[in-house]
C-alpha positions as CSV (number, residue, x, y, z in Angstrom):
1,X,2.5,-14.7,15.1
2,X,-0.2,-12.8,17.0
3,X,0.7,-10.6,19.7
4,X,-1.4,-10.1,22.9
5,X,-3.0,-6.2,23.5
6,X,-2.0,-6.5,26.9
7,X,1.9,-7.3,26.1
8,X,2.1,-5.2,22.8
9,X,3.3,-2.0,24.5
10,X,6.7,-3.9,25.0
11,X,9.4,-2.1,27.6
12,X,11.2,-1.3,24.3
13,X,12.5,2.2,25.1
14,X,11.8,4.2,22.3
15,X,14.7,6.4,20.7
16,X,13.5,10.3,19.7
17,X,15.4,11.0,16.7
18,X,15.9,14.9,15.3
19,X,13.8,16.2,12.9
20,X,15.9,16.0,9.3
21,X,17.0,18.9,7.8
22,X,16.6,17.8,4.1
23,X,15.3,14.4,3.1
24,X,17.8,11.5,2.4
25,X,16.9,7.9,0.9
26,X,16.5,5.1,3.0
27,X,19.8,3.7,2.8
28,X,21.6,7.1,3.0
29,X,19.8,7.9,6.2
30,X,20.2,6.3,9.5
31,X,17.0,7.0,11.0
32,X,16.3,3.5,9.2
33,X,19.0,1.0,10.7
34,X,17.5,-0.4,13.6
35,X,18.9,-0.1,17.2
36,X,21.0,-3.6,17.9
37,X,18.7,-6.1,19.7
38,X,15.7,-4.9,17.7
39,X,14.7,-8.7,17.0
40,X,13.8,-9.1,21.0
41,X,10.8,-6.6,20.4
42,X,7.3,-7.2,20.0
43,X,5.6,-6.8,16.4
44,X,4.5,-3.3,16.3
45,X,7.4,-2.1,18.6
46,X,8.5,1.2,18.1
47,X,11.9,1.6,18.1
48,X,13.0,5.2,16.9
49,X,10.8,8.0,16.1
50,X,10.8,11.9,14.8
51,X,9.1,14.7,13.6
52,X,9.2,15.5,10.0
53,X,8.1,18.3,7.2
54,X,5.7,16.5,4.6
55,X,5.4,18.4,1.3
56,X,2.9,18.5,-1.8
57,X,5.4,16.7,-4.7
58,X,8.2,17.3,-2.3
59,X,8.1,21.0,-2.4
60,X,4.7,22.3,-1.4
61,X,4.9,22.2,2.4
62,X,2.0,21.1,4.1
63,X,0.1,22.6,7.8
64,X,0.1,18.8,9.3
65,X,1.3,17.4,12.4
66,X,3.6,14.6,10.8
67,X,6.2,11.8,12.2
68,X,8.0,9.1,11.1
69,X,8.0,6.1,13.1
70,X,10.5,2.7,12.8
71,X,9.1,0.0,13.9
72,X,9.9,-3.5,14.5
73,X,7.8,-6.3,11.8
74,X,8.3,-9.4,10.1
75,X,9.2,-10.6,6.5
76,X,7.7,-13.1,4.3
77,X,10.1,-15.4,5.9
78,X,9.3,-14.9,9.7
79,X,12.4,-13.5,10.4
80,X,12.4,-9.7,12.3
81,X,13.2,-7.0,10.2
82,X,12.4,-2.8,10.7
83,X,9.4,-1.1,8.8
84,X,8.4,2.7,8.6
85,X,5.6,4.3,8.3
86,X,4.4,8.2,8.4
87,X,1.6,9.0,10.5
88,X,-0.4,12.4,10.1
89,X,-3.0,14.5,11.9
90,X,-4.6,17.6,11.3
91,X,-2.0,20.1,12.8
92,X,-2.9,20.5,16.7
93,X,-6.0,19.0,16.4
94,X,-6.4,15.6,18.9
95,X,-9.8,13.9,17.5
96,X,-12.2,13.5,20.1
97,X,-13.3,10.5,19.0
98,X,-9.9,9.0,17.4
99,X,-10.2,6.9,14.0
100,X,-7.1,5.5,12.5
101,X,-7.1,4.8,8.6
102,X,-3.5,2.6,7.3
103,X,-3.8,4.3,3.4
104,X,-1.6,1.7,1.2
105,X,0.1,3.7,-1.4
106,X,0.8,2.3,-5.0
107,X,4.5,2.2,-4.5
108,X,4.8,-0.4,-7.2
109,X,8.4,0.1,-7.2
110,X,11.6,-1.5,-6.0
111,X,13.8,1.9,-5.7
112,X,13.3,3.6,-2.1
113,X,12.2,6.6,-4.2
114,X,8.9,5.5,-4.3
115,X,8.8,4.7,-0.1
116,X,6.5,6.9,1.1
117,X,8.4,7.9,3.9
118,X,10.8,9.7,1.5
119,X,8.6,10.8,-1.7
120,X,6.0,12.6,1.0
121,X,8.9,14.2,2.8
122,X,10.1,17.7,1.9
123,X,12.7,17.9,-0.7
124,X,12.1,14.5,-2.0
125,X,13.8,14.1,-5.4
126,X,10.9,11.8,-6.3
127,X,9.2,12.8,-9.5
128,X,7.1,10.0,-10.9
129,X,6.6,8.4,-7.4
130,X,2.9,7.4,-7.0
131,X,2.8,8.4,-3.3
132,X,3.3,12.1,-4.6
133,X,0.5,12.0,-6.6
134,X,-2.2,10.2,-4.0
135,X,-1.0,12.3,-1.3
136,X,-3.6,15.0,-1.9
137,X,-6.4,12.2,-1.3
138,X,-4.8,11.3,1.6
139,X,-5.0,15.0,3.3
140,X,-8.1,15.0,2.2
141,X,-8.5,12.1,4.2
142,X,-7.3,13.9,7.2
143,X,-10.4,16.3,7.3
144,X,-12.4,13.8,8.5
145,X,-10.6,14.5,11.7
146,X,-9.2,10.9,10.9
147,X,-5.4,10.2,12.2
148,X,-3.6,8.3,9.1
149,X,-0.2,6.0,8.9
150,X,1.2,5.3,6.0
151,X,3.1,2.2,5.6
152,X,6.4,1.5,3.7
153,X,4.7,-1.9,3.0
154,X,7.3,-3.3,0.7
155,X,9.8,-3.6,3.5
156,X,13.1,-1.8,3.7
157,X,14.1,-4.3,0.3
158,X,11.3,-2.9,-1.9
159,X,9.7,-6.4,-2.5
160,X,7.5,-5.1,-4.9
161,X,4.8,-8.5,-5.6
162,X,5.8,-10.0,-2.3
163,X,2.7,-12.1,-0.4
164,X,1.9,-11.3,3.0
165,X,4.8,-8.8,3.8
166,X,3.1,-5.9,2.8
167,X,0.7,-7.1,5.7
168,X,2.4,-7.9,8.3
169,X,4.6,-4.4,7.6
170,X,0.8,-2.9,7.2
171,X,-0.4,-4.6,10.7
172,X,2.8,-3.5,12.5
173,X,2.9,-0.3,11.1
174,X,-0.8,0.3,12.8
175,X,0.3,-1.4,16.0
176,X,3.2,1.4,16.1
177,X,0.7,4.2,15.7
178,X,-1.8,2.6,18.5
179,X,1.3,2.7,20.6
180,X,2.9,6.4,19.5
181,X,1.4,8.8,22.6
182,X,0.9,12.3,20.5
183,X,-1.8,10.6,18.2
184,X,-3.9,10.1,21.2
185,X,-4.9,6.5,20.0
186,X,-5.3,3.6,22.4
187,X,-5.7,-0.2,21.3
188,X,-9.4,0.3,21.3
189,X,-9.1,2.6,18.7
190,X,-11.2,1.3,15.3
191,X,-8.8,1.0,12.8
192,X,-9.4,0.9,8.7
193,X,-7.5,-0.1,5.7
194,X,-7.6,1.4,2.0
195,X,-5.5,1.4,-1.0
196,X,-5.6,1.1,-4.4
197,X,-4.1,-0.4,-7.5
198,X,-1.0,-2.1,-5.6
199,X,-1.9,0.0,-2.8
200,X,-4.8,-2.0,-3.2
201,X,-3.2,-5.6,-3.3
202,X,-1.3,-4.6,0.0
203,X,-4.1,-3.7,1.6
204,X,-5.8,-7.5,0.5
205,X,-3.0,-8.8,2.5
206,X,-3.1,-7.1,5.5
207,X,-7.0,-7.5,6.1
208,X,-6.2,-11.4,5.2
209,X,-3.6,-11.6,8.0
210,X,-4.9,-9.6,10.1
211,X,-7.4,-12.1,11.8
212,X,-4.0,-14.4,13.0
213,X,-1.4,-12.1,12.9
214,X,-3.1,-9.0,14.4
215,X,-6.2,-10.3,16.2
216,X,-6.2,-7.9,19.1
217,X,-5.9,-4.5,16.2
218,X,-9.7,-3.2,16.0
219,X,-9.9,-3.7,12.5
220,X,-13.1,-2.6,11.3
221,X,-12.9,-2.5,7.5
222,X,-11.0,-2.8,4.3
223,X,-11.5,-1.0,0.9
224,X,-9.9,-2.0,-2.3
225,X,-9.6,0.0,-5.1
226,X,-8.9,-2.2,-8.5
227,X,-6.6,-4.6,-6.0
228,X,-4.5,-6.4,-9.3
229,X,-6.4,-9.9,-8.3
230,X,-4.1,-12.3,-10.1
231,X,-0.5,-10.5,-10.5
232,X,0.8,-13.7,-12.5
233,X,-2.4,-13.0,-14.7
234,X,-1.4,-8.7,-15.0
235,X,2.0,-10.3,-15.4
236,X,1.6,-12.2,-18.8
237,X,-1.1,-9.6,-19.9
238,X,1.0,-6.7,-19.8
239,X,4.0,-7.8,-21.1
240,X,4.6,-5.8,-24.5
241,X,2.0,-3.3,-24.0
242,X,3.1,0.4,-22.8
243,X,2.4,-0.8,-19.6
244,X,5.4,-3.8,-19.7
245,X,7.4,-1.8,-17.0
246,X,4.9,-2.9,-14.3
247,X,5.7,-7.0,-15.1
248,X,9.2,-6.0,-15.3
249,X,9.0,-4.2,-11.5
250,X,7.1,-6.9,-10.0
251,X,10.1,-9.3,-11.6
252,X,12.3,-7.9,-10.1
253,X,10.8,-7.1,-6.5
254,X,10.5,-11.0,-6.4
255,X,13.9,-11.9,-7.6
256,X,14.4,-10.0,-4.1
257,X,12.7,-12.2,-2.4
258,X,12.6,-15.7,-4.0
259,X,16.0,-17.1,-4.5
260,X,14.5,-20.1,-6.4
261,X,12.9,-17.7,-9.0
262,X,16.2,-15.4,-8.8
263,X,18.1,-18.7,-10.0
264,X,16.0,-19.6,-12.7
265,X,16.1,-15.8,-14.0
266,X,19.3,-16.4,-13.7
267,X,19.7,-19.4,-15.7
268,X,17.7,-18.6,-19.0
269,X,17.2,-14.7,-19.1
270,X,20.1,-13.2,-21.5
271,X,22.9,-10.3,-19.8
272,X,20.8,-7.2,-22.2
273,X,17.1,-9.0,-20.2
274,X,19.3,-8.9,-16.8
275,X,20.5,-5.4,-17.6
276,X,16.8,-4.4,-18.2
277,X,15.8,-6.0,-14.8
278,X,18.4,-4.3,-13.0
279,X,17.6,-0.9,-14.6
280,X,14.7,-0.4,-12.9
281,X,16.0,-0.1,-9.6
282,X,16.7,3.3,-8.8
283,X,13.6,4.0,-11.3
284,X,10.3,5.8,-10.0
285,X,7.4,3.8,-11.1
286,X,6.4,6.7,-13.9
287,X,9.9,6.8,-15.2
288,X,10.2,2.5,-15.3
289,X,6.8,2.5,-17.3
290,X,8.2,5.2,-19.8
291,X,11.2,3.9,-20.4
292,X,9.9,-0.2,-20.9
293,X,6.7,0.7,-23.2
294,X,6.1,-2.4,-25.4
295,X,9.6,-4.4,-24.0
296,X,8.7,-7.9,-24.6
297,X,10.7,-10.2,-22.0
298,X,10.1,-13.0,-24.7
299,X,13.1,-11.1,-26.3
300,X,15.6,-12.1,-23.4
301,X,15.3,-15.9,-22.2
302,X,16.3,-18.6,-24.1
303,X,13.2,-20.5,-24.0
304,X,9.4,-18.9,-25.0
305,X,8.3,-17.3,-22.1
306,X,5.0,-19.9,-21.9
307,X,7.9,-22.4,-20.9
308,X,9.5,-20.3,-18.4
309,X,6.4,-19.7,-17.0
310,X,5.2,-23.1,-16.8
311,X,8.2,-24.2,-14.6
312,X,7.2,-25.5,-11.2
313,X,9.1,-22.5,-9.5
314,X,7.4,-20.2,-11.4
315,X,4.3,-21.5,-10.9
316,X,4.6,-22.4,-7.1
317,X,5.6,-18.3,-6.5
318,X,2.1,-17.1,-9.0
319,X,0.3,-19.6,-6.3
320,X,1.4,-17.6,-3.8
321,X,1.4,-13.9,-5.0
322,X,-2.8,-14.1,-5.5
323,X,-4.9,-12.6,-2.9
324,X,-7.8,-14.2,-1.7
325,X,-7.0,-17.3,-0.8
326,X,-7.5,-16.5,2.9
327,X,-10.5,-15.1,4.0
328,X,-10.4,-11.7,6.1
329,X,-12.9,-11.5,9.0
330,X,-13.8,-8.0,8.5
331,X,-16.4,-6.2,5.6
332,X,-14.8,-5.4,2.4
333,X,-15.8,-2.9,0.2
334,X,-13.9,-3.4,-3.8
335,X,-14.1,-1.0,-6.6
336,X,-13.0,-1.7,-9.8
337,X,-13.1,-0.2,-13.3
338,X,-14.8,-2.4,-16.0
339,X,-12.8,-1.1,-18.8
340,X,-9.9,-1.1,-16.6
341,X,-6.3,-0.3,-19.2
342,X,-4.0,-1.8,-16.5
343,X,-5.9,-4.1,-14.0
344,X,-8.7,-6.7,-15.6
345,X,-11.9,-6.4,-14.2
346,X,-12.0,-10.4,-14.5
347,X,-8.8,-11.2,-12.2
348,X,-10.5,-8.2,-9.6
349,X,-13.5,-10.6,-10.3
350,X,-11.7,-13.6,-9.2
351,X,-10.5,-12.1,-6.1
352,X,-13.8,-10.8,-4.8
353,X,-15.2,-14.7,-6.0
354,X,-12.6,-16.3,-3.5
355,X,-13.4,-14.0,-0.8
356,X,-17.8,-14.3,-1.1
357,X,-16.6,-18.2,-1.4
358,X,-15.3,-18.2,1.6
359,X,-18.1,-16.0,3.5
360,X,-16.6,-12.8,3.7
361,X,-18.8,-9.7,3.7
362,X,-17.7,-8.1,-0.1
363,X,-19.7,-5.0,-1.7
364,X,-17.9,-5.0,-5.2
365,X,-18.8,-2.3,-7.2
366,X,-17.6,-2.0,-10.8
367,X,-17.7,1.1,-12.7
368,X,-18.2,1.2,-16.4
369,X,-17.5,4.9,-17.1
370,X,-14.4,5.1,-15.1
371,X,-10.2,3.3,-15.6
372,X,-7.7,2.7,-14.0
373,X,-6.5,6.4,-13.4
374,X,-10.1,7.9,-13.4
375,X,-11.6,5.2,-10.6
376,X,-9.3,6.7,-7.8
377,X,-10.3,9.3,-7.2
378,X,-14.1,9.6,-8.4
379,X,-14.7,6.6,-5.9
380,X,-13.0,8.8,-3.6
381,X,-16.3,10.1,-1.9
382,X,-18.1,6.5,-1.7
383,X,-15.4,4.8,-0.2
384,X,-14.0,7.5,2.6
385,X,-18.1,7.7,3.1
386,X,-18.3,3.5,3.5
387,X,-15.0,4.1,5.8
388,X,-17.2,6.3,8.0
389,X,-19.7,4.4,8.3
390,X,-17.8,1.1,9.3
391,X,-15.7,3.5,12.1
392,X,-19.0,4.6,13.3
393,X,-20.2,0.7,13.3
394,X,-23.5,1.6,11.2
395,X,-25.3,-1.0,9.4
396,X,-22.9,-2.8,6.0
397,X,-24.1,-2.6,2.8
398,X,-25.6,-5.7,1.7
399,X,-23.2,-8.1,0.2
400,X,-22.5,-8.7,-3.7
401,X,-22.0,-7.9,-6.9
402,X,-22.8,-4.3,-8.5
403,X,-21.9,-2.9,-11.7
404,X,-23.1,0.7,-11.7
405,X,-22.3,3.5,-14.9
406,X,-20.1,5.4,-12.4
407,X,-19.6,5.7,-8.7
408,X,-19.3,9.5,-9.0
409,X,-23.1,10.0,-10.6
410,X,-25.2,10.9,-7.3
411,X,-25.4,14.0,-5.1
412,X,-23.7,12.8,-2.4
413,X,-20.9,11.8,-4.6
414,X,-21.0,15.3,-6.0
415,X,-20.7,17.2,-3.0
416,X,-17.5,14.8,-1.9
417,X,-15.7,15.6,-5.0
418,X,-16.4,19.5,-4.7
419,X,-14.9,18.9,-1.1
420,X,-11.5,16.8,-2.6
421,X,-11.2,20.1,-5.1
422,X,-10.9,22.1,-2.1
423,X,-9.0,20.0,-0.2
424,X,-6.2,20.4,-3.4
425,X,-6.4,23.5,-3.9
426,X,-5.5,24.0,-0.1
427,X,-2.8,21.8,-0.5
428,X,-1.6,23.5,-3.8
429,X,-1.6,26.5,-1.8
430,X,0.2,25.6,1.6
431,X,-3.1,26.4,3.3
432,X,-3.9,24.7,6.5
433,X,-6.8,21.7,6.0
């Protein structure tokens, strides 16, 4: 469902909300319940909205202009549901020439710990919540003079793996910052898209629906840092390595939102393989990778997991979870690690393969000196500077294929990470950006 620019501003009446006095989780706080009759509103609609403290690892406060804003969306389904997302600026600072960047955090998670609209807040109990840990790129980010939301894309249930929610929560959650008057945006505003890692894979499925779900949103670009690629591939690869907690998230984030796969879990994985599933959910994404190190889920179903995994319902939802089947209509820009620990450079391969296939503008770079942790934020500098470039509506880069030694080993590159080092060690220090 597309929604028209001149109807998207909906006669919705808005509610202010106070600021919070400490941070709460989602479901303990009832800034999140939408007003009855919410369903009647646009996409994008905002329907409650406040002021909030944002914090460094939830305790280092931070000199931003920050709001939370609840908005009306969609879920996988089609049926209306209420998405957040945290917009920043640079603190009393209206850009002159406003740029809106939707920054995907790797909530890879199901608990509401990881939401970023809790783990940026101030006294977040969040620790091992990815969002902490990008947050410093993202005030980076805000230097640029840029104004930046920051979806909860996995909806208010955490469907962690989910296709095409995390866009349309993504899209909406832009539509509600076009709309929200203190940023000073308009819907002529060009708008970008970054994430990484499952940041990353969100932010593949927002720029894929964008061209029927959000056509009128002045979408100008997408980057995607090592965007998973084939999740039922990760899946399979992962499982009984240190890194088994990820397949057992995205498990359960799609037992959330596929009943037919929630049956068949059901039906051959053991109570001890049902009790691991369900301990993840109040887990941060750190703590559920710790604690699941080298689990094998081929200890826990009654038939080897090949079989499970062959079943039609299986294989009917990995169809759907992998990105690129739909071509967005905007440049791309991937970066991926070639010696990547958690993400294989071949699935990130396939995906950028599927896009150039079907005529999309790609630059994919891969990096051979960098992984998974590393790539983040040394490519930092060349994607925030390709970002720029697509706001300011220069000339792409030519489209392909480029594996380079590292995308931190030029000048240019240099001086942008000697300005992120700043940019933390203001943050570190509660200094104003």
């Amino acid at each position: 469902m597309s929604v028209d620019r001149e109807t998207a501003g909906s006669p919705w009446q808005a509610e202010e909300s106070p600021r919070p006095t400490r941070a709460l989780l989602p479901e303990d706080d009832a800034f999140y319940t939408p007003p009855a009759g919410f369903e009647t509103a646009e996409p994008g609609t905002v329907l409650r909205h406040r002021e909030v403290e944002v914090a460094l690892y939830g305790s280092i406060p931070q000199h931003v202009d920050a709001w939370q804003l609840l908005y009306r969306t969609t879920d996988l389904h089609g049926a209306p549901q209420a998405g957040v997302t945290t917009v920043l600026m640079q603190q009393g600072r209206v850009a002159q020439a406003p740029r809106l960047l939707s920054y995907q955090c790797a909530i890879d998670a199901v608990s509401s710990k990881c939401f970023p609209s809790y783990a940026l807040q101030r006294g977040a109990k969040a620790l091992g919540a990815v969002p902490q840990f990008e947050f410093v790129l993202v005030l980076h980010t805000l230097r640029r003079g840029w104004v930046v939301s920051i979806p909860d894309h996995e909806g208010p249930g955490g469907h962690w793996g989910s296709p095409r929610e995390p866009g349309f929560c993504t899209l909406d959650g832009v539509r509600a910052a076009l709309q929200f008057a203190p940023l000073g945006l308009s819907y002529d505003t060009p708008v970008g898209l970054w994430g990484y890692s499952g940041g990353g894979l969100a932010t593949s499925w927002a720029a894929e629906m964008a061209p029927e779900y959000a056509p009128e949103i002045e979408l100008v670009g997408a980057a995607l840092g090592s965007p998973v690629g084939d999740p039922a591939s990760a899946f399979t690869r992962l499982n009984a390595t240190l890194h088994a907690g990820l397949p057992t998230l995205v498990v359960e984030g799609l037992r959330r939102t596929y009943p037919e796969l929630d049956r068949v879990v059901r039906e051959h994985v053991n109570a001890d393989g049902l009790a691991v599933l369900e301990s993840v959910d109040d887990l941060t994404t750190v703590a559920a990778v710790r604690k699941l190190a080298k689990h094998d889920l081929d200890n826990y179903i009654d038939i080897p997991l090949a079989d499970l995994l062959a079943m039609p319902e299986i294989l009917e939802v990995f169809e759907a979870i992998q990105p690129g089947r739909t071509a967005p209509s905007v440049p791309m820009l991937v970066v991926q690690a070639v010696h990547d620990q958690v993400i294989a450079v071949d699935d990130v391969d396939g995906q950028v393969d599927r896009y150039l296939d079907n005529g999309v503008h790609v630059t994919y770079i891969r990096d051979r000196l960098s992984e998974h942790l590393s790539l983040h934020p040394l490519s930092a500098p060349l994607t925030l500077d390709w970002l720029e470039d697509r706001f300011d509506g220069r000339e792409d880069t030519p489209s392909g294929i480029t594996t380079v030694w590292s995308t931190a080993l030029s000048p240019k590159a240099a001086r942008g990470l000697l300005a992120l080092a700043w940019s933390t060690i203001l943050a570190v220090f509660a200094r104003r950006l």
